[in-house]
C-alpha positions in Angstrom: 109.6 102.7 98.0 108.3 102.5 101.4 104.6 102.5 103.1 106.6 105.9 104.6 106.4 107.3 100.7 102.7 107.0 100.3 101.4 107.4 104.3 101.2 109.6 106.5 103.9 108.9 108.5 103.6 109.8 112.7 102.7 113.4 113.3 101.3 114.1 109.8 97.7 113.2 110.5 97.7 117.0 112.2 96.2 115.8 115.4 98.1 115.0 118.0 95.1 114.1 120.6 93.8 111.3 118.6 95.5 107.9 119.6 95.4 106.2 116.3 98.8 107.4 116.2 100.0 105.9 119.8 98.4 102.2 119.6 101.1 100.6 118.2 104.5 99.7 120.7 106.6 101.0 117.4 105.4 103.9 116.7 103.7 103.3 113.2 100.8 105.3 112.3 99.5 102.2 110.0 99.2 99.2 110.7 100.5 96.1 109.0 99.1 92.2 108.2 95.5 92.6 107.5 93.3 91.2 104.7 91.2 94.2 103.0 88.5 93.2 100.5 86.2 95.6 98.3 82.6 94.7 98.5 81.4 96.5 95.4 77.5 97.1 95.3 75.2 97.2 98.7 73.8 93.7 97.9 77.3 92.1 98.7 77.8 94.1 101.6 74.5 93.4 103.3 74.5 89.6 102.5 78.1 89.5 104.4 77.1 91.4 107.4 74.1 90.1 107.6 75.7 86.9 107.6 78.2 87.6 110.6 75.9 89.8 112.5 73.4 86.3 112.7 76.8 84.7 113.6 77.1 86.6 117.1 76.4 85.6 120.2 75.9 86.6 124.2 79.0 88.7 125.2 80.2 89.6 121.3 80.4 93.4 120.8 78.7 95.5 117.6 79.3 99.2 117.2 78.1 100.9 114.2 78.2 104.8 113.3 76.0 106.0 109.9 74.5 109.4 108.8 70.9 107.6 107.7 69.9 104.5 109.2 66.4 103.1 108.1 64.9 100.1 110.1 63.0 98.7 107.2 65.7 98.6 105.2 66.2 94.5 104.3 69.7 93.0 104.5 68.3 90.0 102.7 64.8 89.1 102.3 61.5 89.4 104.6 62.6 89.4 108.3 66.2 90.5 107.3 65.3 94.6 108.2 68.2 96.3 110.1 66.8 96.9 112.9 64.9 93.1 113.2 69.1 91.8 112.8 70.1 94.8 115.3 68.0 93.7 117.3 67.7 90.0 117.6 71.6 90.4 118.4 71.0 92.3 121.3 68.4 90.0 122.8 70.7 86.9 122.1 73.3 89.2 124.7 75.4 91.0 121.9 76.6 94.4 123.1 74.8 96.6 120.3 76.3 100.4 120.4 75.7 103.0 117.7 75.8 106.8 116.8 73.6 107.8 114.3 73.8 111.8 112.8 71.1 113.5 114.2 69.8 115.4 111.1 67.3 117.4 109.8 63.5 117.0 109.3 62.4 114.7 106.7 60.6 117.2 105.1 63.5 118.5 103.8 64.4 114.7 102.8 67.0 114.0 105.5 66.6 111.3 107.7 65.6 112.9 111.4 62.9 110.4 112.0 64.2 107.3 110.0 67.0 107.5 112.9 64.8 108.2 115.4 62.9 105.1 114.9 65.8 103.0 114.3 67.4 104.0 117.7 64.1 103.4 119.3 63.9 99.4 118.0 67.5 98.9 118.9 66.9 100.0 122.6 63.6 98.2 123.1 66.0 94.8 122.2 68.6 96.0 124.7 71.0 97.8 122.7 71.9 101.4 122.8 71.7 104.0 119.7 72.5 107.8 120.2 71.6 110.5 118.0 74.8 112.4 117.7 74.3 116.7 116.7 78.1 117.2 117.8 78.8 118.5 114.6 79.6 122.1 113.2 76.7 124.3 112.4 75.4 122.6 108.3 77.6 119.8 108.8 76.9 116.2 109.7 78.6 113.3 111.1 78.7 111.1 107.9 81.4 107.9 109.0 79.8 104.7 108.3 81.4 101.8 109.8 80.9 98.4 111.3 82.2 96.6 114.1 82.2 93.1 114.9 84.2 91.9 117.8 83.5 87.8 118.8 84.6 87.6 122.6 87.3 84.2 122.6 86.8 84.2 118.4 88.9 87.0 117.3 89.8 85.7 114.0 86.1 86.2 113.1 86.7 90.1 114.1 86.2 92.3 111.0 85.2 95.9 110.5 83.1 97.4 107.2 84.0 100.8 106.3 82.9 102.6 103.0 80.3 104.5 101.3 77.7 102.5 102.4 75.2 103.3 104.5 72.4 101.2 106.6 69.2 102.4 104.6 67.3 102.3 101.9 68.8 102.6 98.0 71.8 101.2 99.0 70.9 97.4 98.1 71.7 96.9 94.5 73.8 94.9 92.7 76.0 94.5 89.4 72.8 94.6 87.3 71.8 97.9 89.3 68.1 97.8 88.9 67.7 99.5 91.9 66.8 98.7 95.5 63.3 97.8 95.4 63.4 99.7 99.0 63.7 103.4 97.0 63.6 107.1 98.1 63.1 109.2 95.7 66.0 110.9 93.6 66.3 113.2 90.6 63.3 112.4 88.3 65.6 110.7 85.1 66.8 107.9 88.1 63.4 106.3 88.0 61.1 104.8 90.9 64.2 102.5 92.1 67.3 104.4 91.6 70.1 102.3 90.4 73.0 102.6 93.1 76.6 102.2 92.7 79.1 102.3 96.0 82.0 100.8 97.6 82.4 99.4 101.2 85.6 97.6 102.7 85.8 94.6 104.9 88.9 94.6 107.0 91.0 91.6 108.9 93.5 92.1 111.0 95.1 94.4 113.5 93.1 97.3 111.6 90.3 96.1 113.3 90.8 97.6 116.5 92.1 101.2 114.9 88.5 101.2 113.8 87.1 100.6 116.8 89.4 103.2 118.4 87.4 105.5 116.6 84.1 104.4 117.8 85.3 104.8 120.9 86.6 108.1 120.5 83.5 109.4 119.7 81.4 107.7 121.7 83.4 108.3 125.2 82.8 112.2 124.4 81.9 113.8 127.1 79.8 116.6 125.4 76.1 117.0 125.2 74.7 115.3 122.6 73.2 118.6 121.5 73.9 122.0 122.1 70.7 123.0 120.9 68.1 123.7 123.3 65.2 122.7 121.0 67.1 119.2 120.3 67.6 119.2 124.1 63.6 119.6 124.6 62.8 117.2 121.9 65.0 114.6 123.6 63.6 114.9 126.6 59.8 114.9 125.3 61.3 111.4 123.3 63.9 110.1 126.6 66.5 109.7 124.1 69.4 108.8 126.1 71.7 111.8 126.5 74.7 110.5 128.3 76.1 107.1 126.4 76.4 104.1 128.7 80.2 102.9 129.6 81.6 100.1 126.6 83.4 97.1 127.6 87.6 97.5 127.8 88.3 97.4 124.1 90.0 94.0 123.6 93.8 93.4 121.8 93.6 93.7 118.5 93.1 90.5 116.2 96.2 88.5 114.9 97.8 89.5 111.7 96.4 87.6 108.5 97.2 89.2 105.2 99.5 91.6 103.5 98.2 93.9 103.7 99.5 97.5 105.1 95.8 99.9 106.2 96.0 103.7 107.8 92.7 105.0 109.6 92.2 108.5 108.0 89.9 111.1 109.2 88.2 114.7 108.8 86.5 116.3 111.9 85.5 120.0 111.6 87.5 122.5 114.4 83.9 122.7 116.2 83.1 125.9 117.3 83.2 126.9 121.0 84.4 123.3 122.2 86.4 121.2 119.9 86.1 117.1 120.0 88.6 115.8 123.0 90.3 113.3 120.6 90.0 116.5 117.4 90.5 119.6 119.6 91.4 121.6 116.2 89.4 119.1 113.9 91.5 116.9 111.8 92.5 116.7 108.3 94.6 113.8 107.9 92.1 112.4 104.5 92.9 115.8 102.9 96.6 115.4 104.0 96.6 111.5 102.9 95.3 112.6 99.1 97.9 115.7 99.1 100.9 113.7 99.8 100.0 110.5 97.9 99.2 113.0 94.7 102.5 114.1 95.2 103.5 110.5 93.9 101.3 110.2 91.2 102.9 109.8 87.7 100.9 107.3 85.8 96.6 106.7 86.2 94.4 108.4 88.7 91.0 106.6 88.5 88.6 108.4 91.0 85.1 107.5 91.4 83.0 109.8 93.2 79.8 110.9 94.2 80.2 114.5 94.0 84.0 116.0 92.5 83.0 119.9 93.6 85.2 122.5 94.6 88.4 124.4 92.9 90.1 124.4 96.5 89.2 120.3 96.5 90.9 119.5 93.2 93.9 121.6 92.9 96.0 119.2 94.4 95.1 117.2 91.7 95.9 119.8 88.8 98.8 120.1 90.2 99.9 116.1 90.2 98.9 116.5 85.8 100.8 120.0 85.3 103.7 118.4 87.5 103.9 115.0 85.1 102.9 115.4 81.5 102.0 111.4 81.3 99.7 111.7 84.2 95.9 111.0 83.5 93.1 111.2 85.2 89.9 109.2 84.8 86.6 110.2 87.2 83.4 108.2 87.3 80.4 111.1 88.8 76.7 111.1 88.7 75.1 112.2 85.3 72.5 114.0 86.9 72.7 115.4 90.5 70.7 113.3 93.1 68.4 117.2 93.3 66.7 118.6 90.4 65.2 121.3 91.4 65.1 124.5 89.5 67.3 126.2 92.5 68.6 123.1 93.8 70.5 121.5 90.1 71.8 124.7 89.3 73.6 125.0 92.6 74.8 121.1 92.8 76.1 122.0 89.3 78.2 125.3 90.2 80.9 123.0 92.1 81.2 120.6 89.9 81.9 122.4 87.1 84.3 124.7 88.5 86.5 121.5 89.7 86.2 120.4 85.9 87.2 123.4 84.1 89.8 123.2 86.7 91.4 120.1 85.6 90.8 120.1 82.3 93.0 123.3 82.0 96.0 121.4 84.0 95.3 118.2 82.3 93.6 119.0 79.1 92.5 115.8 77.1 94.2 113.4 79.5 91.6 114.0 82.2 88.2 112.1 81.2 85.2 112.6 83.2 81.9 109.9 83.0 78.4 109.0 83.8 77.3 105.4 84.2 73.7 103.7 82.9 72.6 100.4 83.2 71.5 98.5 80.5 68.2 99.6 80.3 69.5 103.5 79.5 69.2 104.4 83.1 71.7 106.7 84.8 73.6 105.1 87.9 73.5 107.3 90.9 77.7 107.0 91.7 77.9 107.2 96.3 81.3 105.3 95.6 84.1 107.6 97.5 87.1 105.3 96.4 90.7 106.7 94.6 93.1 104.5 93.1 96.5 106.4 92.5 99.1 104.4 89.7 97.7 100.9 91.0 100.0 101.8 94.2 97.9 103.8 96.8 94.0 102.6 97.2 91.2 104.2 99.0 88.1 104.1 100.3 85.5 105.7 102.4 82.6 107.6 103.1 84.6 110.9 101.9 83.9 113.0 98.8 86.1 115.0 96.6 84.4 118.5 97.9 85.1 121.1 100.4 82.3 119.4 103.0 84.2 116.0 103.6 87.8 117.3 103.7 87.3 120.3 106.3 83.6 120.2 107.7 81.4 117.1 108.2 83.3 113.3 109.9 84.3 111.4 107.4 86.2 108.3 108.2 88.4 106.5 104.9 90.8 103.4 105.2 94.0 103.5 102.3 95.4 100.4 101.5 99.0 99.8 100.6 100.3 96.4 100.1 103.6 94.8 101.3 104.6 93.3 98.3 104.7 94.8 94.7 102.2 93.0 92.1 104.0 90.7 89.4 101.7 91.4 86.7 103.1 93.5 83.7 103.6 96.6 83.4 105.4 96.3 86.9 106.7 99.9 86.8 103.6 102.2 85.7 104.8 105.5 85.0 108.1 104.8 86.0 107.8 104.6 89.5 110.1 102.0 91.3 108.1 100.2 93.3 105.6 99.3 91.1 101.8 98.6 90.9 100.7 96.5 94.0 97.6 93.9 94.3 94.9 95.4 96.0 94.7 98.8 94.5 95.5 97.4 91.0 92.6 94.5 91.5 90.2 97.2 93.0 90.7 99.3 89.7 90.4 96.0 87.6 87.3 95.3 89.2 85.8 98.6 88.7 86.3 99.0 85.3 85.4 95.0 84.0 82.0 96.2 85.2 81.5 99.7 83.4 83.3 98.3 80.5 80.7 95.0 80.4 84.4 93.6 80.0 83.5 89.6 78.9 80.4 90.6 76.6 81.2 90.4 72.9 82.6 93.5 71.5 83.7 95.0 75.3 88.0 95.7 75.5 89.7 92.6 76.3 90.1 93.2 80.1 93.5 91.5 80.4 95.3 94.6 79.0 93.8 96.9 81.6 96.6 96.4 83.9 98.3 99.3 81.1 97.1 103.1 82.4 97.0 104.5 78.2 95.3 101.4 77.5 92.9 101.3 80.3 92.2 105.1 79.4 91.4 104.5 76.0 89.3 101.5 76.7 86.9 104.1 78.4 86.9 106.6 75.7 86.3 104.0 73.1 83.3 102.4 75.1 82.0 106.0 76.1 81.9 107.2 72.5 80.7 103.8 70.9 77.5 103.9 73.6 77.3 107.6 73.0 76.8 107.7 69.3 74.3 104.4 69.6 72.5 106.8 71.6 72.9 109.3 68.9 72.0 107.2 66.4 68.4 106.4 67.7 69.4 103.2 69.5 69.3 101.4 66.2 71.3 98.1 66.5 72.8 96.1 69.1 73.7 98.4 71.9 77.5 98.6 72.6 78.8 97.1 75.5 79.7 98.8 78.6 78.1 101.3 80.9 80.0 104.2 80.2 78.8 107.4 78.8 80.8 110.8 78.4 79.8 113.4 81.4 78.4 116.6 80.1 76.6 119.0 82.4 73.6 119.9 81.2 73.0 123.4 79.3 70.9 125.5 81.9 70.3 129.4 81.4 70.0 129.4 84.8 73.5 128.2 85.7 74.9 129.8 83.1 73.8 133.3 84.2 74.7 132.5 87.6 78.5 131.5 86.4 78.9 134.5 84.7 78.1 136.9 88.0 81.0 138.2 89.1 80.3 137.9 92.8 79.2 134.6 93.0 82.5 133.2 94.2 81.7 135.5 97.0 78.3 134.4 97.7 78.5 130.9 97.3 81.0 128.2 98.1 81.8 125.3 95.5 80.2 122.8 97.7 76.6 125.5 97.3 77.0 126.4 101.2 77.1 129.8 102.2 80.6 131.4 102.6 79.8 131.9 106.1 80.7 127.9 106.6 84.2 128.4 105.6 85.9 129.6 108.8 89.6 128.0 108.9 88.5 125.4 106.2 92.4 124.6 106.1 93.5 121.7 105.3 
């Protein structure tokens, strides 16, 4: 099998105004020789970027693109807040660029002001940070990546894209204790919510496909705003409204791994004026997930921060009807980041619906679970990563729902590697090409640390590399913690972090389910049907 078998080969992305597509002399819409490397948990991803961002100097280029950015937020320790780092760069002559979504008031916990205030530190030091509305109506521009371009040093380049955004909750670790940095979340999180996510570091020619799509957003010509109330408040504030011309984008870094990485995408078809480089939105992560599920045979492990939508998962009923040794395993919150008597009920009516969903194509070979840490705490899961039979690996700042596959920017990297892995089974499922390192080794990595693998008692991790045994490792860890639980917590408490994901009982929702018109009413993701328009993906 080829990278052609599992990518979206040239003029399957949808859009044919992007030029991801057209960077490459041979016509490839990946690109090939790069090093990718999962940073699992915000604490490793802020101690490397902090790291390379203190490691730039006068006439180095950073660009950055989030949906929250909090300046207080600490890469490190005292001194280490992002925008201190952001902005001692751009006093030491770093070009400093970023968009940041221009959202909602924080009294409706989104992060208006927390941007605001970023932006504002960053251009006191010399840099430049727009607040970007360019979005449909209720959607939000939610890509988070990071640039870092070293002018005559380009085998220090390397871009971060993930789950992972600039601000507060984010910095946890293995143990996830929390960030001591906290908003607040659903009540049963606690005062510092544990936090589990994904980011990527990249190497390579990949590099510049990232920045190409900084720099397709940034070079858009369009008003910031088409509101006239943001258009007032920008004024009031002088936010800059027109974004100042970047440097000629560089050639891309030298190969240096094996590594084979597509740029994948969702932009909404904006209304009235689409995006120059989108002008009928784009679709390609939808598109990317379709035609790798198409492939799948063996072990889809997905972990994901919401899993809504019946439209959202069919693709992935479909892959367990198709093949009747196909499982599924998901990792999901166990309680919905809003609790609210209006608001858990309506995070809950997606979610559901996609589960009923595959449980009817897949029956008991699809497994759904919450994570705890060892104090009994649920883990809030912001990981958007999908590994499909050890083959096809991704992550990104998408989410199995209706939102990031038609309506908000999301921005995802897959990883396929050039060479097959030589660790048995070689041929999961009975595909020909076999597992390959960096999606099998991002699984592995995954599942050690819900499993406690190494712990007296935990699965012998060495036999993961199986997809039946790797599925009933779960189960087996899931029921032994969920019957401790049962059983009062008497005893040692089982190894592993895994418990069994059951929504909770509400009247409420259950009333609500059983209304026939409230597939009309609402959509799985809980936005009005309204939203919808040519959601096609």
């Amino acid at each position: 099998m080829t990278h052609a078998d599992w990518l979206l080969v040239s003029g399957e992305r949808g859009n044919a105004a992007t030029r991801l597509d057209e960077r490459r002399p041979d016509g490839e819409a990946w690109s090939r020789g790069n090093d990718a490397r999962p940073l699992v948990h915000g604490a490793v991803y802020f101690a490397e970027l902090l790291a390379g961002i203190s490691a730039m100097r006068a006439g180095d280029l950073l660009l950055f693109t989030d949906w929250r950015g909090d300046p207080d937020e600490r890469l490190g320790g005292p001194g280490t807040e992002i925008g201190t780092v952001l902005g001692r760069a751009a006093e030491r002559g770093v070009v400093v660029k970023g968009l940041l979504w221009r959202s909602h008031l924080d009294s409706i916990h989104f992060s208006q002001e927390e941007n605001r205030h970023l932006g504002e530190e960053i251009a006191e030091a010399g840099g430049e940070c727009l607040l970007d509305m360019r979005v449909r109506p209720g959607g939000s521009h939610h890509q988070k990546l990071v640039v870092l371009r070293h002018r005559g040093r380009p085998e220090l380049d390397v871009a971060y894209v993930g789950g992972i955004d600039l601000c507060r909750n984010r910095n946890d670790d293995a143990t996830h204790r929390g960030d001591r940095q906290s908003l607040p979340l659903a009540s049963a999180y606690g005062p510092h919510p544990p936090w589990h996510d994904v980011q990527l570091a990249l190497r390579g020619p990949v590099v510049g496909d990232v920045e190409a799509v900084f720099r397709e957003r940034w070079q858009d010509p369009s008003p910031l705003s088409r509101s006239p109330l943001s258009r007032l408040r920008s004024l009031v504030h002088r936010d800059d409204t027109v974004a100042d011309t970047l440097p000629p984008q560089t050639a891309d870094p030298e190969p240096c791994g094996t590594h084979t990485v597509q740029v994948l995408r969702t932009y909404p078809n904006r209304l009235l004026s689409g995006y120059p480089f989108a002008p009928d939105g784009e679709r390609s992560i939808a598109r990317g997930y379709h035609k790798a599920l198409r492939r799948a045979r063996s072990l889809i492990y997905l972990e994901d921060q919401y899993l809504w939508s019946p439209r959202v998962v069919d693709c992935f009923a479909e892959a367990l009807r198709r093949h009747p040794r196909l499982r599924l395993i998901s990792v999901i919150p166990a309680v919905p980041e809003q609790a609210g008597w209006l608001t858990l009920p309506m995070n809950l009516i997606g979610r559901i619906k996609a589960l009923d969903e595959l449980r009817r194509a897949g029956g008991d070979r699809v497994a759904t679970y919450g994570l705890e840490n060892h104090a009994g705490t649920p883990v809030y899961v912001h990981a958007k990563a999908c590994v499909i039979d050890d083959v096809w690996a991704s992550v990104g700042s998408d989410n199995i729902n209706l939102r990031s596959w038609t309506h908000d920017s999301e921005l995802s990297c897959v990883v396929h590697d050039e060479s097959p892995d030589p660790r048995p089974p070689r041929d999961p499922g009975g595909l020909g090409d076999g597992a390959r390192p960096f999606a099998r080794d991002l699984r592995l990595e995954l599942m050690r640390e819900h499993l406690d693998a190494g712990e007296p008692g935990a699965p012998a991790s060495d036999g993961l590399c199986d997809p039946v045994a790797a599925f009933e490792a779960f189960a087996g860890a899931a029921d032994a913690l969920d019957a401790w639980h049962g059983g009062g917590r008497r005893g040692p408490r089982p190894p592993g972090r895994l418990r069994r994901y059951v929504p909770p009982d509400l009247p409420a929702l259950q009333r609500f389910l059983a209304t026939p018109l409230n597939h009309v009413l609402v959509d799985p993701d809980g936005r009005p049907m309204g939203m919808r328009r040519r959601n096609t993906f």
